[in-house]
C-alpha positions in Angstrom: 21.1 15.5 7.4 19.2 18.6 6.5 17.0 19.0 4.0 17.6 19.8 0.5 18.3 23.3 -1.0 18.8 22.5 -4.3 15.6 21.4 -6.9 14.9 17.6 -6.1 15.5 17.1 -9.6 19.0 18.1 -9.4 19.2 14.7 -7.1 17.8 12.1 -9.7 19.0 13.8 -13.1 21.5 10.9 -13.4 19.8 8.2 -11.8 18.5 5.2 -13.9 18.4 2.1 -12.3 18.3 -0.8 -14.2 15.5 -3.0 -14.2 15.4 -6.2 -11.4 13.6 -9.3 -11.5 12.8 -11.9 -8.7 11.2 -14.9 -8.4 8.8 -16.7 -5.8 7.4 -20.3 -5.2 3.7 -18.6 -4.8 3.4 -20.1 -1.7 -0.2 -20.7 -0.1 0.9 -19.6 3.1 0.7 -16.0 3.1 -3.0 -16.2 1.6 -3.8 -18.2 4.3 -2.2 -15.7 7.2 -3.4 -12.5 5.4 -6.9 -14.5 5.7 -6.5 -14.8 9.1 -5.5 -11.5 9.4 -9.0 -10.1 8.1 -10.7 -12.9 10.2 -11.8 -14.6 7.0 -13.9 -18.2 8.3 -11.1 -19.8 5.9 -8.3 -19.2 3.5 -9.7 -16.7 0.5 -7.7 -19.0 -1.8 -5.6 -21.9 -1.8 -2.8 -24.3 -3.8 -4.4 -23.7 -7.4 -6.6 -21.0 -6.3 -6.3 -17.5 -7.8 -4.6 -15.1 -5.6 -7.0 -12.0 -5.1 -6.1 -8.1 -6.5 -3.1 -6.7 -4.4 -2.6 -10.1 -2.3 0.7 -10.1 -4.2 2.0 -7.7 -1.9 2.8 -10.7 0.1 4.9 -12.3 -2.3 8.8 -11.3 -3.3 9.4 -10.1 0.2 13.1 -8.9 1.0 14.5 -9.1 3.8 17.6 -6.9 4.5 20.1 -7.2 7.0 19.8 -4.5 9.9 22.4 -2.8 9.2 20.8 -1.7 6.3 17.9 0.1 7.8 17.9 3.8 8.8 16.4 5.1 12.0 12.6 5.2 10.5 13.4 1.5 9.6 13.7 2.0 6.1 16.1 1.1 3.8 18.9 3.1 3.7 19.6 2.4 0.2 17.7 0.3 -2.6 17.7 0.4 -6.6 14.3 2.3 -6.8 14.8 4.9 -4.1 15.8 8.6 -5.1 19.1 9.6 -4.0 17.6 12.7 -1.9 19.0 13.8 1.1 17.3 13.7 4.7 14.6 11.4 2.1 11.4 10.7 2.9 8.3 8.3 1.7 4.7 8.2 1.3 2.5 5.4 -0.5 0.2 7.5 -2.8 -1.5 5.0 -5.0 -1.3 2.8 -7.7 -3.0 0.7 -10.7 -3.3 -3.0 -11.5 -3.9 -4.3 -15.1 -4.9 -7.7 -14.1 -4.8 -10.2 -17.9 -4.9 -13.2 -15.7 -5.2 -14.1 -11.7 -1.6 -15.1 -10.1 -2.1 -18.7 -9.3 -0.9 -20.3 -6.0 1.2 -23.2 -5.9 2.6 -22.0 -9.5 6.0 -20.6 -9.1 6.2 -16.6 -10.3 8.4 -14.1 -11.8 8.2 -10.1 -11.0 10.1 -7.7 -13.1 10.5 -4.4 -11.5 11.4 -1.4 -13.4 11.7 2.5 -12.7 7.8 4.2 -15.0 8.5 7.5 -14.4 10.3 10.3 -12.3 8.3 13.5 -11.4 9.2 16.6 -9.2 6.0 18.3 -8.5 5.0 21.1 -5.7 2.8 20.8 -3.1 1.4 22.6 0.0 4.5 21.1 2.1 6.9 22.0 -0.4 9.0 20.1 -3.2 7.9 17.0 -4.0 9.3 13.9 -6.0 6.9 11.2 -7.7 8.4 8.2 -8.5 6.3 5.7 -10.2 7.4 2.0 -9.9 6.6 -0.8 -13.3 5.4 -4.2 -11.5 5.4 -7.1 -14.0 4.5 -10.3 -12.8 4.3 -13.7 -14.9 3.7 -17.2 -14.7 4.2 -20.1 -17.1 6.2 -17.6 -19.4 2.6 -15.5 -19.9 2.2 -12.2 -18.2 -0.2 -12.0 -15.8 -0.7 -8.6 -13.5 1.1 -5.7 -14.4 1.1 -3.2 -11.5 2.4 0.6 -10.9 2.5 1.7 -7.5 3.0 5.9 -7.3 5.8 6.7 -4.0 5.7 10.0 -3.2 9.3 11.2 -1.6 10.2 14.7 0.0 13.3 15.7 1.7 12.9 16.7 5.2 9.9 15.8 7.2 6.9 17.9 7.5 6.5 18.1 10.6 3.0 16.5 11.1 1.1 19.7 10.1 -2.8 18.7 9.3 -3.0 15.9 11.6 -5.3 15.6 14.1 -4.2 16.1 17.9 -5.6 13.2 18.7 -7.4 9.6 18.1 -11.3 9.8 17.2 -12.2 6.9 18.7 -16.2 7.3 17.4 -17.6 4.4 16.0 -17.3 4.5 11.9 -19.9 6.9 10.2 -23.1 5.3 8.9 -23.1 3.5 5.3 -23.6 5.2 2.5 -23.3 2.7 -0.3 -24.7 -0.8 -0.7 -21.2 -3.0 -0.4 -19.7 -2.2 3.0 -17.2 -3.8 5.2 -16.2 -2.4 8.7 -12.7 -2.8 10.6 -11.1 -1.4 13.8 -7.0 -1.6 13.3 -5.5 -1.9 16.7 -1.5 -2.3 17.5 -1.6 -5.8 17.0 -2.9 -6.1 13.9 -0.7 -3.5 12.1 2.0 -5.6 13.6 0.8 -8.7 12.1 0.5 -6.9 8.5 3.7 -5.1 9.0 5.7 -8.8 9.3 3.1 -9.9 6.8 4.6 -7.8 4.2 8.7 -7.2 4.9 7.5 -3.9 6.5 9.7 -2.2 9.3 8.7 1.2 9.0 8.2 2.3 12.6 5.1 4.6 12.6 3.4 1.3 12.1 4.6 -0.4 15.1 6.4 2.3 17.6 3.9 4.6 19.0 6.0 7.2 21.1 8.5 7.7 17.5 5.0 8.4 16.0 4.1 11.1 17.9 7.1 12.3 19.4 9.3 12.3 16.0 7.0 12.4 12.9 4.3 14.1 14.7 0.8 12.3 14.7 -1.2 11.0 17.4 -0.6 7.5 17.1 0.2 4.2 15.1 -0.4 4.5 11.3 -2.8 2.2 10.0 -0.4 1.0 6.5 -2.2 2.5 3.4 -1.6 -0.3 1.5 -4.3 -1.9 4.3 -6.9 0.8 3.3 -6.5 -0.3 -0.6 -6.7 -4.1 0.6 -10.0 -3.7 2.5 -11.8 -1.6 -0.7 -10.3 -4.8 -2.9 -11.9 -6.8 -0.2 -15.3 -5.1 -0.3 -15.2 -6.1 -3.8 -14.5 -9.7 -3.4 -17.1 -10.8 -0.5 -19.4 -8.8 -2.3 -19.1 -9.9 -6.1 -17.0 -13.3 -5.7 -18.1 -14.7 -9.2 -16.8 -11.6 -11.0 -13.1 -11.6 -11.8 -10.9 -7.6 -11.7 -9.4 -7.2 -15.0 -8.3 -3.1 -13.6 -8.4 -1.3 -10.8 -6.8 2.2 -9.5 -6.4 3.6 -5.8 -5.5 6.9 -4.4 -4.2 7.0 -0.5 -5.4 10.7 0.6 -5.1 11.2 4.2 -4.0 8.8 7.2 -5.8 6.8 9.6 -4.9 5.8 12.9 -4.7 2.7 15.3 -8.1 3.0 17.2 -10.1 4.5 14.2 -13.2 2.8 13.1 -12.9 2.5 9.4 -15.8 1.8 7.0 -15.0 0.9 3.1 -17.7 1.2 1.6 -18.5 1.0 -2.6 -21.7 1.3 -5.2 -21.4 -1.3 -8.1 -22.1 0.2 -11.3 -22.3 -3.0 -14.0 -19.0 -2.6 -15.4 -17.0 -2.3 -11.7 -17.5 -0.4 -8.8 -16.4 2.4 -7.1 -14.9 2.9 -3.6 -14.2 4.6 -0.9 -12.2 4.0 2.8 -14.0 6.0 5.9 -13.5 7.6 9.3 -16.2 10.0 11.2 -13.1 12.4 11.3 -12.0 12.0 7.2 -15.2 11.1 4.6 -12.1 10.2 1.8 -8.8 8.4 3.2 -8.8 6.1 0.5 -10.6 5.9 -3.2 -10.6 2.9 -5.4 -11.7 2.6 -8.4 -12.4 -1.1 -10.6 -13.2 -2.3 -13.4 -15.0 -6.5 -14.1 -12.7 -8.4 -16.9 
């Protein structure tokens, strides 16, 4: 399918999709593999436990048939994806309002609604913001409220800006007091992309990466880069509980790139940042102490 000619705009003018809710037992067993996952000396929380920021992600997974993926392995079709032609996605950021941790063990409800629909213009071309409402509650109280910003554009971009290849220097030198330090190869993006209901293939396919959408190798997930800032926070202050936090995914990074997060604490929360020698800024977070 080619890409669009008409305004994206045109494509969503009529579309409103209705709000969806879902439900999950809270399992600890996804805590306990995304633990693993980040080599954690034991699970970061437990049955009863509170679930750390973002470790929601985790929870409500869908799994749809094949058939139902498109050659990217995306959906084809679901309730909160623009009707755009030849459509494409990005993960651009998000915020958490967080009233009360999620609680493991304690079954969960998430109420998903369409925020906000906005066409915007950037150096690639058209673009298409689509802001996603997250609500999530437990013993009829809500508990996290989440928005989570998808950026869509129709027609692919061809990889411009990327690098040629992988810098495979170790990660620049810390420049903040909290710091945590991680290497993504192949088999852990495969282990996060079956960790979270994930079959995009630039996670997992390396000659569709670069032969297809154009960069050098496997992307490391963005929602990853968020997690480890989030995870800065929590080895670093465990006693202190997030009541908010924001993140902005800015640029890409790559299996085989050493990646420092790295954040200052400031009294009132902390600010943060994800690293590579090649990119000082693919990832910001900011948060805020309840």
């Amino acid at each position: 399918m080619q890409p669009a000619t008409s305004p994206l705009s045109s494509y969503v003018e009529d579309w409103h999709p209705e709000p969806v809710t879902a439900v999950d037992p809270m399992d600890p067993g996804p805590a306990a593999a995304v633990s693993a996952l980040l080599d954690l000396p034991a699970p970061a929380a437990r049955e009863g436990d509170p679930l750390p920021p973002l470790w929601q992600w985790f929870h409500f997974l869908h799994w749809p048939a094949q058939r139902e993926l498109g050659p990217d392995g995306h959906l084809r079709d679901a309730r909160f994806l623009p009707p755009l032609p030849d459509r494409q996605r990005m993960f651009a950021g998000g915020r958490c309002r967080i009233v009360e941790p999620l609680r493991l063990g304690e079954p969960a409800e998430r109420v998903s609604s369409l925020a906000a629909v906005t066409p915007k213009h950037g150096r690639s071309g058209e673009l298409l913001f689509v802001t996603e409402r997250l609500e999530f509650r437990q013993a009829g109280r809500t508990r996290v409220v989440e928005e989570q910003d998808i950026v869509y554009r129709s027609g692919r971009g061809g990889g411009a800006g990327h690098p040629d290849t992988i810098d495979d220097r170790t990660a620049p030198d810390a420049q903040e007091p909290w710091r945590l330090r991680l290497r993504p190869d192949p088999t852990l993006l495969f282990r996060l992309s079956a960790l979270t209901a994930n079959a995009h293939r630039i996670h997992y396919d390396a000659p569709y990466c670069r032969g297809t959408e154009g960069y050098p190798g496997l992307v490391v997930h963005g929602p990853l880069l968020a997690l480890l800032m989030l995870d800065v926070v929590r080895r670093e202050a465990p006693d202190r509980q997030v009541g908010e936090l924001s993140f902005r995914l800015r640029k890409p990074a790559f299996s085989g790139e050493h990646l420092l997060a790295e954040g200052t604490p400031d009294g009132a929360g902390a600010r943060l940042r994800t690293a590579t020698h090649r990119e000082p800024l693919h990832a910001t977070a900011e948060v805020t102490f309840a």
